[in-house]
KELOTOR-126833 format. One record per residue (C-alpha): residue in three letters; residue number from 1; x negated, y, z negated. Coordinates in pm, whole numbers, plus 50000, padded with zeros to 5 digits. Each point is the difference from the previous one (the first is absolute). Layout:
% KELOTOR-126833
ATOM|resn|resi|c1|c2|c3
ATOM|Ala|NUM|X|Y|Z
...
//
This chain:
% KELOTOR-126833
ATOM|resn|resi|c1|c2|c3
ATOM|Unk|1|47832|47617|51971
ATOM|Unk|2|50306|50054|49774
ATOM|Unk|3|50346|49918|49950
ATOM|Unk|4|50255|50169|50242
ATOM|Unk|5|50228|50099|49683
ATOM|Unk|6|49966|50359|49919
ATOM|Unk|7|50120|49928|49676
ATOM|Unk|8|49706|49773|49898
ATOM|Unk|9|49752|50222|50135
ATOM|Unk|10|50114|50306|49849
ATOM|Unk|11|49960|49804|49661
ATOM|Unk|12|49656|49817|50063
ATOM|Unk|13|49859|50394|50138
ATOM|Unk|14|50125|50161|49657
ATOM|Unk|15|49867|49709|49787
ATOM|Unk|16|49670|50120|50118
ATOM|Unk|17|50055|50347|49948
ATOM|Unk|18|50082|49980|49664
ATOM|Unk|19|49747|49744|49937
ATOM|Unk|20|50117|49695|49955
ATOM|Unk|21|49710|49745|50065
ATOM|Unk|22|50131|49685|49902
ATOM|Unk|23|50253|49778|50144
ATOM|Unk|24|50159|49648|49829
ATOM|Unk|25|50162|49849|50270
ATOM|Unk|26|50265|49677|49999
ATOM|Unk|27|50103|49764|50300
ATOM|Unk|28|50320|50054|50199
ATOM|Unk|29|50132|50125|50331
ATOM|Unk|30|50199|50309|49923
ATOM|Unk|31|49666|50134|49855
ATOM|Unk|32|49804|49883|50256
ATOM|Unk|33|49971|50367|50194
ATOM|Unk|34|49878|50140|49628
ATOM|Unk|35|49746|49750|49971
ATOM|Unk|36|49891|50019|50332
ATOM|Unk|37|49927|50373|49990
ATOM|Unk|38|49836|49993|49638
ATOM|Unk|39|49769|49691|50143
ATOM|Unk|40|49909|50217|50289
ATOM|Unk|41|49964|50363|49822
ATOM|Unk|42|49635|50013|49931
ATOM|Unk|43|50071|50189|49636
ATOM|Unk|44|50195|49784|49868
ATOM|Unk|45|49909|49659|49817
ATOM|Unk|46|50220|49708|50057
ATOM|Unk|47|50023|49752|49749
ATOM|Unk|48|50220|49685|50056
ATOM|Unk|49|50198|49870|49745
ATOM|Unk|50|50262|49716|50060
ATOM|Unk|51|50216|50018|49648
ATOM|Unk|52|50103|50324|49951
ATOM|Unk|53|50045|50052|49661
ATOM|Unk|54|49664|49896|49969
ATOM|Unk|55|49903|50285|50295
ATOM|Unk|56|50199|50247|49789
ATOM|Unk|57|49826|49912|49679
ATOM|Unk|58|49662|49992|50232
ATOM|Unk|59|50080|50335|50140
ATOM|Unk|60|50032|50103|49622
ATOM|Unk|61|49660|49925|49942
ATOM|Unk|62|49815|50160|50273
ATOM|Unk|63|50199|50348|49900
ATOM|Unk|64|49824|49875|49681
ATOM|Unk|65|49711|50000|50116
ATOM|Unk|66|49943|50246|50237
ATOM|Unk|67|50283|50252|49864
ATOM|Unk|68|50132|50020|50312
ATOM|Unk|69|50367|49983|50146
ATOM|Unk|70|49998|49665|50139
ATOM|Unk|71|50227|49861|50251
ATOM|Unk|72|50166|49636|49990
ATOM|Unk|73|50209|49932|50324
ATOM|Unk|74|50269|49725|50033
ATOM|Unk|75|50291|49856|50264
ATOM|Unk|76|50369|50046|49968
ATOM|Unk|77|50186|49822|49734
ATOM|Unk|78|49951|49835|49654
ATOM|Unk|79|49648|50041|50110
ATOM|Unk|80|50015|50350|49832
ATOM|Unk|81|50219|49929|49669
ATOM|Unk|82|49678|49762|49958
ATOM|Unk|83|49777|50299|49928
ATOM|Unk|84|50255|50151|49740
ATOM|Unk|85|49754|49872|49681
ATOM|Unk|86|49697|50217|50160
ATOM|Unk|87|50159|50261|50027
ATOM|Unk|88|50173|50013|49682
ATOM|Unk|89|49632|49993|49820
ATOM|Unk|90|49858|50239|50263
ATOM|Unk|91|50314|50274|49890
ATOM|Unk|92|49896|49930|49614
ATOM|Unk|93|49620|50040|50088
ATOM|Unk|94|50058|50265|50208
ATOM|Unk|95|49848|49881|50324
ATOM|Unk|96|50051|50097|50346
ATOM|Unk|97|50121|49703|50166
ATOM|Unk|98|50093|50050|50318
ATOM|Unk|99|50310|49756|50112
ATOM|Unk|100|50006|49938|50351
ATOM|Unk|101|50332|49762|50123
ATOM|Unk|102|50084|49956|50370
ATOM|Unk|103|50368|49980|50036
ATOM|Unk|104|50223|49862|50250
ATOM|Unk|105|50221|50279|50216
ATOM|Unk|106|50276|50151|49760
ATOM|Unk|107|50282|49923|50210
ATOM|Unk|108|49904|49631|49877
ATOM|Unk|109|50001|50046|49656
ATOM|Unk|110|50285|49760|49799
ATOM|Unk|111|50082|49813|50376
ATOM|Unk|112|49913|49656|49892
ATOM|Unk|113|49664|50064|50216
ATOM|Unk|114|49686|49829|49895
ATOM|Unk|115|49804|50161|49708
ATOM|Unk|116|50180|50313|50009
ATOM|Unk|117|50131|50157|49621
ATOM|Unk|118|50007|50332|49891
ATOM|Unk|119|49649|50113|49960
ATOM|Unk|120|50012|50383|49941
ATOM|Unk|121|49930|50109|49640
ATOM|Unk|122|49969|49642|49897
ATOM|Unk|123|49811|50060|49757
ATOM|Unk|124|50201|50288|49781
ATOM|Unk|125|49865|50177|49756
ATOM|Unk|126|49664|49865|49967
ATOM|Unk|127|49858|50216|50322
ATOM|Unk|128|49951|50310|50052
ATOM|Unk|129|50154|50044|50336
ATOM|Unk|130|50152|49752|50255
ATOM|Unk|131|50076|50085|50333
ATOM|Unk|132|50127|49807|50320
ATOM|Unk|133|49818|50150|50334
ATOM|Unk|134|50206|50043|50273
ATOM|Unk|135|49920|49813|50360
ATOM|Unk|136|49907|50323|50229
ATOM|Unk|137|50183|50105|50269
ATOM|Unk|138|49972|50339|50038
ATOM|Unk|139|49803|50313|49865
ATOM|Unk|140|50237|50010|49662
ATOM|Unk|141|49955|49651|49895
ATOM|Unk|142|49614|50056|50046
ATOM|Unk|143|50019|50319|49822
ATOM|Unk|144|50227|49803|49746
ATOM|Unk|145|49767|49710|49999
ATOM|Unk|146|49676|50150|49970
ATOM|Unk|147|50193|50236|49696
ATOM|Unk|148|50076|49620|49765
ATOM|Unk|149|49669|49906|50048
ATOM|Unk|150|49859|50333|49864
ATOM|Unk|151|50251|49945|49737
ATOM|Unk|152|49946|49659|49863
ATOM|Unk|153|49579|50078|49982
ATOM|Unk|154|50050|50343|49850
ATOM|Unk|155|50178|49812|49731
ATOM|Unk|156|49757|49768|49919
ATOM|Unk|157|49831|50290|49786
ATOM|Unk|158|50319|50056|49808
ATOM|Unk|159|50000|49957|49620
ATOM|Unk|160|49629|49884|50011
ATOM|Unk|161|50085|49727|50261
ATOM|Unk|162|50208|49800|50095
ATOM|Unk|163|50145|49718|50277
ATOM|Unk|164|50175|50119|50303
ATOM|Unk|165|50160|49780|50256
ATOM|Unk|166|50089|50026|50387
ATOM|Unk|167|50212|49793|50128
ATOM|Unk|168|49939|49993|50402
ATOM|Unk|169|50290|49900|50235
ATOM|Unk|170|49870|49816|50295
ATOM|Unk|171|50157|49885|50341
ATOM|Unk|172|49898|49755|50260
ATOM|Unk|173|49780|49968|50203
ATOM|Unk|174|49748|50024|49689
ATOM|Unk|175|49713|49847|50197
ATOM|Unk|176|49913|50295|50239
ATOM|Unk|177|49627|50130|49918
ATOM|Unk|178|49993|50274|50269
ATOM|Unk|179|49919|50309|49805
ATOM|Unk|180|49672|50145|50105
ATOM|Unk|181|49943|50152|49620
ATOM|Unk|182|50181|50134|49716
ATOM|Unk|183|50164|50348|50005
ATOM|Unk|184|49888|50333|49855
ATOM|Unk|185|50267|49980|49682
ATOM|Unk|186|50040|50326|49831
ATOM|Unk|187|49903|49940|49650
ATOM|Unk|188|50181|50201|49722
ATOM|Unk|189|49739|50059|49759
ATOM|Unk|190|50120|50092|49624
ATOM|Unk|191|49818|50276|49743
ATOM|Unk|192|50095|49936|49636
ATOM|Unk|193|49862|50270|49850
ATOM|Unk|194|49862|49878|49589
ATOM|Unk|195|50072|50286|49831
ATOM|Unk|196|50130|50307|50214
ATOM|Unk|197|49985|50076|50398
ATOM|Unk|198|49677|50205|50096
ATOM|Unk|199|49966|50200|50330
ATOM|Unk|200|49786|49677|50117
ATOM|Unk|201|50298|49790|50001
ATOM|Unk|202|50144|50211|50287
ATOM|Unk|203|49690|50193|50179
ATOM|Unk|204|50169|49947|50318
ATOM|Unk|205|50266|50239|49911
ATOM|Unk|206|49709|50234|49929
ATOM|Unk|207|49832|49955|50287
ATOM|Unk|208|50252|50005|50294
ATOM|Unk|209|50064|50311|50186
ATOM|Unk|210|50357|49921|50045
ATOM|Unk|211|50162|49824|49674
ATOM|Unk|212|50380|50020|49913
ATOM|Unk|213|50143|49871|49686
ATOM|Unk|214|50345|49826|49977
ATOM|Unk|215|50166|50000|49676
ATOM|Unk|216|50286|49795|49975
ATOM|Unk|217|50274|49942|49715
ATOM|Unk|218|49849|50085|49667
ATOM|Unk|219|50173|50050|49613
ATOM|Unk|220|50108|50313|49948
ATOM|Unk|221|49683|50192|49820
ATOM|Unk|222|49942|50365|50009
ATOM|Unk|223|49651|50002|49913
ATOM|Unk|224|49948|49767|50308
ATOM|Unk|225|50174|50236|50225
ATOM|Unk|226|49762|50256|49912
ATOM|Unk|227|49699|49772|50080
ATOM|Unk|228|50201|49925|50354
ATOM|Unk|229|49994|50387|50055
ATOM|Unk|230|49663|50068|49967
ATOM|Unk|231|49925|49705|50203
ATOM|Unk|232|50154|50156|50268
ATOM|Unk|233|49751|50327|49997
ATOM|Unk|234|49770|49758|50137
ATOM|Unk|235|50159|49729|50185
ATOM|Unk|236|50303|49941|50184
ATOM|Unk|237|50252|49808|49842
ATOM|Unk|238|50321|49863|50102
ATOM|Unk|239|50283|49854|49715
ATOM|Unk|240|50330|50104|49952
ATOM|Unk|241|50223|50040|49690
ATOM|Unk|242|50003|49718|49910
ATOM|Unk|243|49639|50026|49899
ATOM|Unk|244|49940|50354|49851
ATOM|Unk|245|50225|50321|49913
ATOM|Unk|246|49946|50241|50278
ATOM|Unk|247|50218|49865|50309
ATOM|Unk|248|49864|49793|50270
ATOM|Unk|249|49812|50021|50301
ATOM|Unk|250|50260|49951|50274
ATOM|Unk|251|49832|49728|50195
ATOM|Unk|252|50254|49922|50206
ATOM|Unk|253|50032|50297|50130
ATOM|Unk|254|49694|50030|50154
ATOM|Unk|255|49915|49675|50105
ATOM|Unk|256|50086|50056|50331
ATOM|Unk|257|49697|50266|49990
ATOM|Unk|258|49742|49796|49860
ATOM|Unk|259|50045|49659|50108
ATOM|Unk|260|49725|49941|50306
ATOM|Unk|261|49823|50382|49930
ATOM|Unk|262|49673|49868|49904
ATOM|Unk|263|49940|50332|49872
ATOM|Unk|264|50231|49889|49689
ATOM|Unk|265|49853|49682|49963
ATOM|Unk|266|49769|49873|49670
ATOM|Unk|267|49698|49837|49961
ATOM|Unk|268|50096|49847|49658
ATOM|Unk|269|50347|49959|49817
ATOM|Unk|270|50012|49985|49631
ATOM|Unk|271|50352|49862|49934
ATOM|Unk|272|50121|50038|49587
ATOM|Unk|273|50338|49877|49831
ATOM|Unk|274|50259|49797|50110
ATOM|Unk|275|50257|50013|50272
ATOM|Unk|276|50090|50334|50269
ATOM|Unk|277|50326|50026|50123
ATOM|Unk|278|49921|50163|50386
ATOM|Unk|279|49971|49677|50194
ATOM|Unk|280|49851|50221|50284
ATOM|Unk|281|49723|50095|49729
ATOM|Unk|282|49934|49615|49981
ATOM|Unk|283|50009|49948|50355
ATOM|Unk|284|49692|50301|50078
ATOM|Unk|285|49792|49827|49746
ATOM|Unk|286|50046|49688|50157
ATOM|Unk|287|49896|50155|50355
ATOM|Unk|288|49691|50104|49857
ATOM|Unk|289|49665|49858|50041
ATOM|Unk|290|49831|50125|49688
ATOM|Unk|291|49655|49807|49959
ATOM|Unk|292|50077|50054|49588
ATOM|Unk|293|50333|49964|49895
ATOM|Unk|294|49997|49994|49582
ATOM|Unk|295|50284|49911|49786
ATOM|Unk|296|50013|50064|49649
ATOM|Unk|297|50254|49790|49791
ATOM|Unk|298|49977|49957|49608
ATOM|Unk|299|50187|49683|50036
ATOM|Unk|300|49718|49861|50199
ATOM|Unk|301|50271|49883|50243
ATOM|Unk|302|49890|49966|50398
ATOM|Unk|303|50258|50260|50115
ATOM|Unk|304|49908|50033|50357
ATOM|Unk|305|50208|50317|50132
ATOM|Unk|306|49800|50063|50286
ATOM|Unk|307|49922|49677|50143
ATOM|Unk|308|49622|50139|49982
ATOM|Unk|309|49882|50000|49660
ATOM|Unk|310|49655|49833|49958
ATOM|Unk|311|49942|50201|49610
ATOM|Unk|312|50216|49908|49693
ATOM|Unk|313|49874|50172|49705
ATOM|Unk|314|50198|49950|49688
ATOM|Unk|315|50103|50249|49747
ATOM|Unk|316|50270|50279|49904
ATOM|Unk|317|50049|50244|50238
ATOM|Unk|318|49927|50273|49745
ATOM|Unk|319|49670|49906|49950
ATOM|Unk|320|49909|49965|50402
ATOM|Unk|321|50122|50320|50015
ATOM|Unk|322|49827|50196|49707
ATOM|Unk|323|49720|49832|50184
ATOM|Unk|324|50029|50183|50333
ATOM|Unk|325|50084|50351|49819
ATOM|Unk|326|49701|49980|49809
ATOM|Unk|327|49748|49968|50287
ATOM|Unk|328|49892|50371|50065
ATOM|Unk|329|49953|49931|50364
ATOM|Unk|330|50100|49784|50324
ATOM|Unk|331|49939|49962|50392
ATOM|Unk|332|50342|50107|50089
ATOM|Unk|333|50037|50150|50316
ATOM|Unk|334|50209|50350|49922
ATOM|Unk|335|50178|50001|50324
ATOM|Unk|336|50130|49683|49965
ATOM|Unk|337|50152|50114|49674
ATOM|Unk|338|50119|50303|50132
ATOM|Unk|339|50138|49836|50313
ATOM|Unk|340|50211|49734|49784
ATOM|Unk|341|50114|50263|49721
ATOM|Unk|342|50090|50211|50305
ATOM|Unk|343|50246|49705|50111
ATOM|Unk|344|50131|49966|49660
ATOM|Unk|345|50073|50347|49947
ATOM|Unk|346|50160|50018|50325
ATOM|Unk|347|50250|49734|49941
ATOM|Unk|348|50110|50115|49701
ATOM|Unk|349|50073|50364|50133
ATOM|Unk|350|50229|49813|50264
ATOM|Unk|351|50156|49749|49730
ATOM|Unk|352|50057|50200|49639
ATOM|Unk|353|50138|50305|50097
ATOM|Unk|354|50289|49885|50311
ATOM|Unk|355|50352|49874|49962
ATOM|Unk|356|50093|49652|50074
ATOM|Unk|357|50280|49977|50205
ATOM|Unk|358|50058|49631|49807
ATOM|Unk|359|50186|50087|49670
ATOM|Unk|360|49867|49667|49829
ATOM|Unk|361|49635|50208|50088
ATOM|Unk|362|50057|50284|49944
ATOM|Unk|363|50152|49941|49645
ATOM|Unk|364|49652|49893|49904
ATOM|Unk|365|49795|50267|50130
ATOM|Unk|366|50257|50275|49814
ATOM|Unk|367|49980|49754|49677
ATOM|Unk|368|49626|50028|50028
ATOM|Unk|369|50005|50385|50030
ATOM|Unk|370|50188|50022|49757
ATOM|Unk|371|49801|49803|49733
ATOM|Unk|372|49687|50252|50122
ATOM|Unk|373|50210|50327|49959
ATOM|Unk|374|50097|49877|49667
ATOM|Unk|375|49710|49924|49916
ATOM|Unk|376|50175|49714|49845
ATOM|Unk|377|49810|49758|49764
ATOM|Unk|378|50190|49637|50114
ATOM|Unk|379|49926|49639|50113
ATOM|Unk|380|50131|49927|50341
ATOM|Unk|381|50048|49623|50135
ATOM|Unk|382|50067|49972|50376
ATOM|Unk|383|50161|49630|50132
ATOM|Unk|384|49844|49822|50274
ATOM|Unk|385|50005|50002|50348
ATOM|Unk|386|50174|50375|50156
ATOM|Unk|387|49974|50121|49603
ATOM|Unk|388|49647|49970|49956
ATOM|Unk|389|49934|50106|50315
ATOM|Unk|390|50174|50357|49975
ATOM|Unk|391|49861|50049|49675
ATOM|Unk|392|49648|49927|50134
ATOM|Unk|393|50065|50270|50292
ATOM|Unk|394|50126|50288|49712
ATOM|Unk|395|49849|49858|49701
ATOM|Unk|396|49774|50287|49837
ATOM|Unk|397|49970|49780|49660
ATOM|Unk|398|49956|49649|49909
ATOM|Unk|399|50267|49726|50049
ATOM|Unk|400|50087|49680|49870
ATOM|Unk|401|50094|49723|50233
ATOM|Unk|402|49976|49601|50000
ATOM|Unk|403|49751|49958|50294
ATOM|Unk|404|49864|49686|49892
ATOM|Unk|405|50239|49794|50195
ATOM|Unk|406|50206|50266|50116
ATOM|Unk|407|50307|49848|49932
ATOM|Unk|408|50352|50197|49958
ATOM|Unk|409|50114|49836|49703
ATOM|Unk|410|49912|50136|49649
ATOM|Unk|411|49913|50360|50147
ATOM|Unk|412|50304|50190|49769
ATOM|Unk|413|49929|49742|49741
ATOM|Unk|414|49699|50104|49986
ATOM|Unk|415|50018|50391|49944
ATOM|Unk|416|50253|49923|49714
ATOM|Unk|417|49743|49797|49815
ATOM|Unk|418|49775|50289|50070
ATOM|Unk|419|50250|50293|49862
ATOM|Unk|420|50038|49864|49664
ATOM|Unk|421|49654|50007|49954
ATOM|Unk|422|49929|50345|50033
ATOM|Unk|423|50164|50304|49911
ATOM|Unk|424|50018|50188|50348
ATOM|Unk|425|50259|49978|50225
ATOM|Unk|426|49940|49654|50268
ATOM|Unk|427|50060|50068|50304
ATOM|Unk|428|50080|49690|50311
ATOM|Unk|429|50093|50072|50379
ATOM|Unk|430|50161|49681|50117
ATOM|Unk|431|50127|49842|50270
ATOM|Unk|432|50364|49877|50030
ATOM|Unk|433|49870|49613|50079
ATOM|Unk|434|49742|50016|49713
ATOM|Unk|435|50244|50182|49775
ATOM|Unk|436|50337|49761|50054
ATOM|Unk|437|49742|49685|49934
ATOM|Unk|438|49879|50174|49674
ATOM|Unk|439|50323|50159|49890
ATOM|Unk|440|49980|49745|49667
ATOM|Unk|441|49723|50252|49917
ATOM|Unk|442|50288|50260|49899
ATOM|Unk|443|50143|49744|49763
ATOM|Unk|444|49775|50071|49723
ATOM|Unk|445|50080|50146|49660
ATOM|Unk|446|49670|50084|49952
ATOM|Unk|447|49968|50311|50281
ATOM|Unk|448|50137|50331|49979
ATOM|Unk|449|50000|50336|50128
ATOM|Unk|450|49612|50001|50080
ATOM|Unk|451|50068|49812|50294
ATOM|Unk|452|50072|50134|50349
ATOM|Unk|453|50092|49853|50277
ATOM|Unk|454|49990|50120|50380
ATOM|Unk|455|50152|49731|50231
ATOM|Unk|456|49993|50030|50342
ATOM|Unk|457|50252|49789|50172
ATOM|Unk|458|50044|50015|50386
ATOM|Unk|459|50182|49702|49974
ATOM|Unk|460|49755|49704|50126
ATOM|Unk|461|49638|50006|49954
ATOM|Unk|462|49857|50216|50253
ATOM|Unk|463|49641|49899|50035
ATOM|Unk|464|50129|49703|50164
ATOM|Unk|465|50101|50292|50271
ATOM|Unk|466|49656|50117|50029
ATOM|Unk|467|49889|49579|50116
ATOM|Unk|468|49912|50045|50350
ATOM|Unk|469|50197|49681|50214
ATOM|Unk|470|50232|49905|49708
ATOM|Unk|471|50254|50276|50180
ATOM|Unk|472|50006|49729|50250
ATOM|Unk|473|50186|49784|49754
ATOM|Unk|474|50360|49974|49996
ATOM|Unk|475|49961|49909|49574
ATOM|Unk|476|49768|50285|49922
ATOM|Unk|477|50285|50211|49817
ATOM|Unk|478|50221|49773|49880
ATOM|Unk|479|49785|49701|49907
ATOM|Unk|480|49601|50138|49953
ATOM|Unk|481|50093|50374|49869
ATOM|Unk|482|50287|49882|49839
ATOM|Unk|483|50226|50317|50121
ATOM|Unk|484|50298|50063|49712
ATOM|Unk|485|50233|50242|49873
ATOM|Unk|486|49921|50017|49616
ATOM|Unk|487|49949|50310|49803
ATOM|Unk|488|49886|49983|49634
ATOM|Unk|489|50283|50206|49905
ATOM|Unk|490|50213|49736|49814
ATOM|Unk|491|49646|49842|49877
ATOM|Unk|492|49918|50328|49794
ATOM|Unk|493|50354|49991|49855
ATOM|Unk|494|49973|49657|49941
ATOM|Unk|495|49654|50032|49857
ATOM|Unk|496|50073|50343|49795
ATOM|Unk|497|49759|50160|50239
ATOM|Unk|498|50036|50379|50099
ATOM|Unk|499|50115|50001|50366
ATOM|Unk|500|49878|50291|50252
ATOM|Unk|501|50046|49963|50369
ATOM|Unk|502|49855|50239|50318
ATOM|Unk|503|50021|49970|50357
ATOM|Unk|504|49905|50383|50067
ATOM|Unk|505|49677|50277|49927
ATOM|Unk|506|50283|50166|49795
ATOM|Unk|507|50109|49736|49780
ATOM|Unk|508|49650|49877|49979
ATOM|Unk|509|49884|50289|49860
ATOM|Unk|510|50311|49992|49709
ATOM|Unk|511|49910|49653|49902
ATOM|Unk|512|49617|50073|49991
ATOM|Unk|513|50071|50271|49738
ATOM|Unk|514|50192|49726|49782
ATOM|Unk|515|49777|49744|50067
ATOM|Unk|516|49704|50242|49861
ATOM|Unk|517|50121|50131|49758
ATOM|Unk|518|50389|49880|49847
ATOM|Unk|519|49931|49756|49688
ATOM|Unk|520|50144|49687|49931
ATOM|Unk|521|50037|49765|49792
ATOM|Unk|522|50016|49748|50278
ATOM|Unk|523|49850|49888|50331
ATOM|Unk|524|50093|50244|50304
ATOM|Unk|525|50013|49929|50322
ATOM|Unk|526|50026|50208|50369
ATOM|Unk|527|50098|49801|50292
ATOM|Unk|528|49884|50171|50353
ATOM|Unk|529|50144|49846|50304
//
């Protein structure tokens, strides 16, 4: 029987699975559940130790030894700072030490309770990950739980080796051994390829009838675009612009379609880059059941998207991809491609080509034709939040956008760093919120006339608009969308920044051909509202 905290047993299951064999463990009552289920997990060795910096310094040497991640489990309290000297020596040997604290509940944390301190990432720099599991209450704390655990082991292989702690937060009752036997964990396994990626690395991709390939944010490289194109001869692939020149997939739109048709569904995901904006894009791959979900990531980071990945395989996304271009052949069912490139292509025959009755919208989609009738050679940055969003519905090129937090601030700062670096004209869309924040961006000696701005100001930021329930809220204008009056009129002329406004087709089409194509020797600006 085993402890009745989820927590613990998701830890002492993927110990075993990533083959941990030994176990140091010190007296106390906080850790008493830990102990308890290492004692009575039959692949696991206990070893009691009453000192513990003499069990960290003993867990050192079995890693010695056997070189092996060991484990060295103590209570709450001073009891860890005591293992501090081991694991400085295991960091500068590069061992995998395994840290294992319980913790008292974190509401208690600094209340003058007994043996309670701040325990998370007490030891700083000298591991290679530290992470404080969560008490499980529901199917996102497990999911969230069993995702630190991954991520502490994983990083025990990091830079050769090196210590790792997890700091375990346990309440009362911590006696109750009910639990019939451990859980089936799902272990993220990690490929670090030692020279380059081979087609072994990912077989599963090779092998499954019904693959798709994610891409999400990636620098801005033509030759990898290429690669992305030919990829999708063969495979079907879903990124937007944020990822590759040549537009987006539309997602959005036709998740209504494909969620719950089974007939759309894969039997492996292969998920490269960084962030995607569509939120609904992130909420299908979390729906799915895919027995192989692989990630690559050349950060090595445990970026977990889908809530499903069990495959972290670390390298550049160029190379995975040069990878799956140059295998001459695949198990690819050809109606399943056809069926999803049919979606695609019919969402972006009801998207590209019809009028927006929302001016803010359909500003972007005639911006974006007329960068492709142009055939204009630019650098366009979009803003966050309704911005990036338009531009990722019209977008036929690559953009440039801050989607690592996703925060408003810095987005117009941004593009003028960029426009001084290069000799084409820059290009931002903007947001009134995200451009009033930034508007120090415009007072700059160092830009000129090869930046352009288009802001579009409705006055408040209207994603907040979009929130289902927060209509229901008598501060949602005033107070969460921050509704104003401002125009960026007296800003330009403050600013020396050429001001063009619209609020029409007609006068839209006037500024475009001045935005395009008047020079300047400074910034200029068109306001749509």
């Amino acid at each position: 029987m085993y402890s009745s905290k989820e927590n613990v047993n998701i830890l002492t299951a993927l110990l075993v699975a990533h083959g941990v064999k030994h176990v140091v463990v010190c007296p106390g009552s906080r850790n008493a559940p830990l102990v308890h289920n290492f004692y009575m997990c039959p692949e696991l060795q206990c070893y009691p130790v009453t000192d513990e910096r003499s069990a960290g310094f003993f867990a050192l040497g079995i890693s010695q030894a056997t070189d092996m991640p060991v484990a060295v489990c103590v209570t709450s309290g001073t009891a860890l700072l005591n293992v501090s000297p081991a694991v400085a020596e295991a960091s500068y040997q590069h061992r995998p030490l395994v840290v294992i604290s319980a913790d008292r509940p974190q509401a208690w944390i600094e209340q003058l309770d007994g043996q309670t301190m701040p325990q998370n990432n007490a030891f700083g720099v000298f591991v290679g990950k530290s992470v404080c599991l969560p008490e499980v209450t529901d199917d996102e704390s497990r999911w969230y739980c069993n995702r630190l655990v991954n991520e502490a082991l994983l990083s025990l292989h990091k830079k050769g080796g090196v210590p790792v702690h997890i700091n375990v937060p346990i309440s009362e009752p911590l006696f109750d051994f009910t639990t019939l036997s451990l859980p089936a964990e799902r272990k993220i396994e990690m490929s670090v390829p030692t020279c380059h990626i081979d087609e072994i690395d990912i077989k599963p991709l090779f092998d499954a009838r019904r693959p798709i390939i994610v891409i999400g944010q990636l620098k801005h490289d033509e030759h990898l675009s290429e690669i992305i194109n030919e990829v999708k001869k063969s495979f079907v692939v879903l990124y937007e612009p944020l990822s590759i020149d040549g537009g987006a997939t539309w997602f959005d739109k036709m998740y209504d379609d494909v969620i719950g048709d089974d007939s759309f569904s894969p039997d492996f995901i292969l998920y490269i880059g960084d962030t995607v904006v569509s939120k609904l894009l992130k909420l299908y791959l979390r729906t799915l059941s895919c027995s192989n979900v692989y990630m690559a990531s050349e950060d090595g980071g445990v970026h977990d998207v889908t809530m499903h990945m069990n495959m972290l395989v670390v390298c550049p996304a160029k190379d995975i991809l040069n990878v799956i271009i140059e295998r001459k052949y695949n198990n690819v069912d050809q109606q399943f491609i056809t069926r999803w490139n049919g979606e695609i292509e019919r969402c972006r025959s009801q998207i590209l080509p019809i009028s927006s009755k929302n001016i803010l919208k359909e500003t972007v989609r005639l911006f974006e034709q007329e960068i492709e009738r142009r055939a204009l050679k630019c650098h366009v940055h979009y803003a966050n939040s309704s911005s990036v969003r338009y531009g990722c519905l019209y977008s036929s090129h690559y953009i440039y956008v801050n989607r690592g937090v996703n925060g408003i601030e810095g987005s117009l700062s941004t593009a003028a760093g960029y426009s001084v670096a290069v000799k084409e004209k820059t290009f931002i869309v903007i947001g009134d919120l995200s451009f009033f924040y930034d508007a120090n961006a415009l007072w700059n000696k160092n830009i000129d006339g090869n930046l352009r701005i288009i802001l579009l100001n409705n006055g408040c930021g209207g994603i907040f608009s979009k929130l289902k329930g927060l209509e229901n809220s008598p501060s949602r204008d005033e107070c969460v969308a921050a509704s104003h009056n401002t125009t960026a009129e007296g800003l330009c002329k403050s600013y020396g920044v050429k001001y063009l406004s619209a609020s029409s087709h007609e006068e839209l089409s006037t500024c475009f051909t001045a935005l395009f194509e008047q020079e300047t020797s400074v910034p200029m600006l068109l306001e749509v509202s």
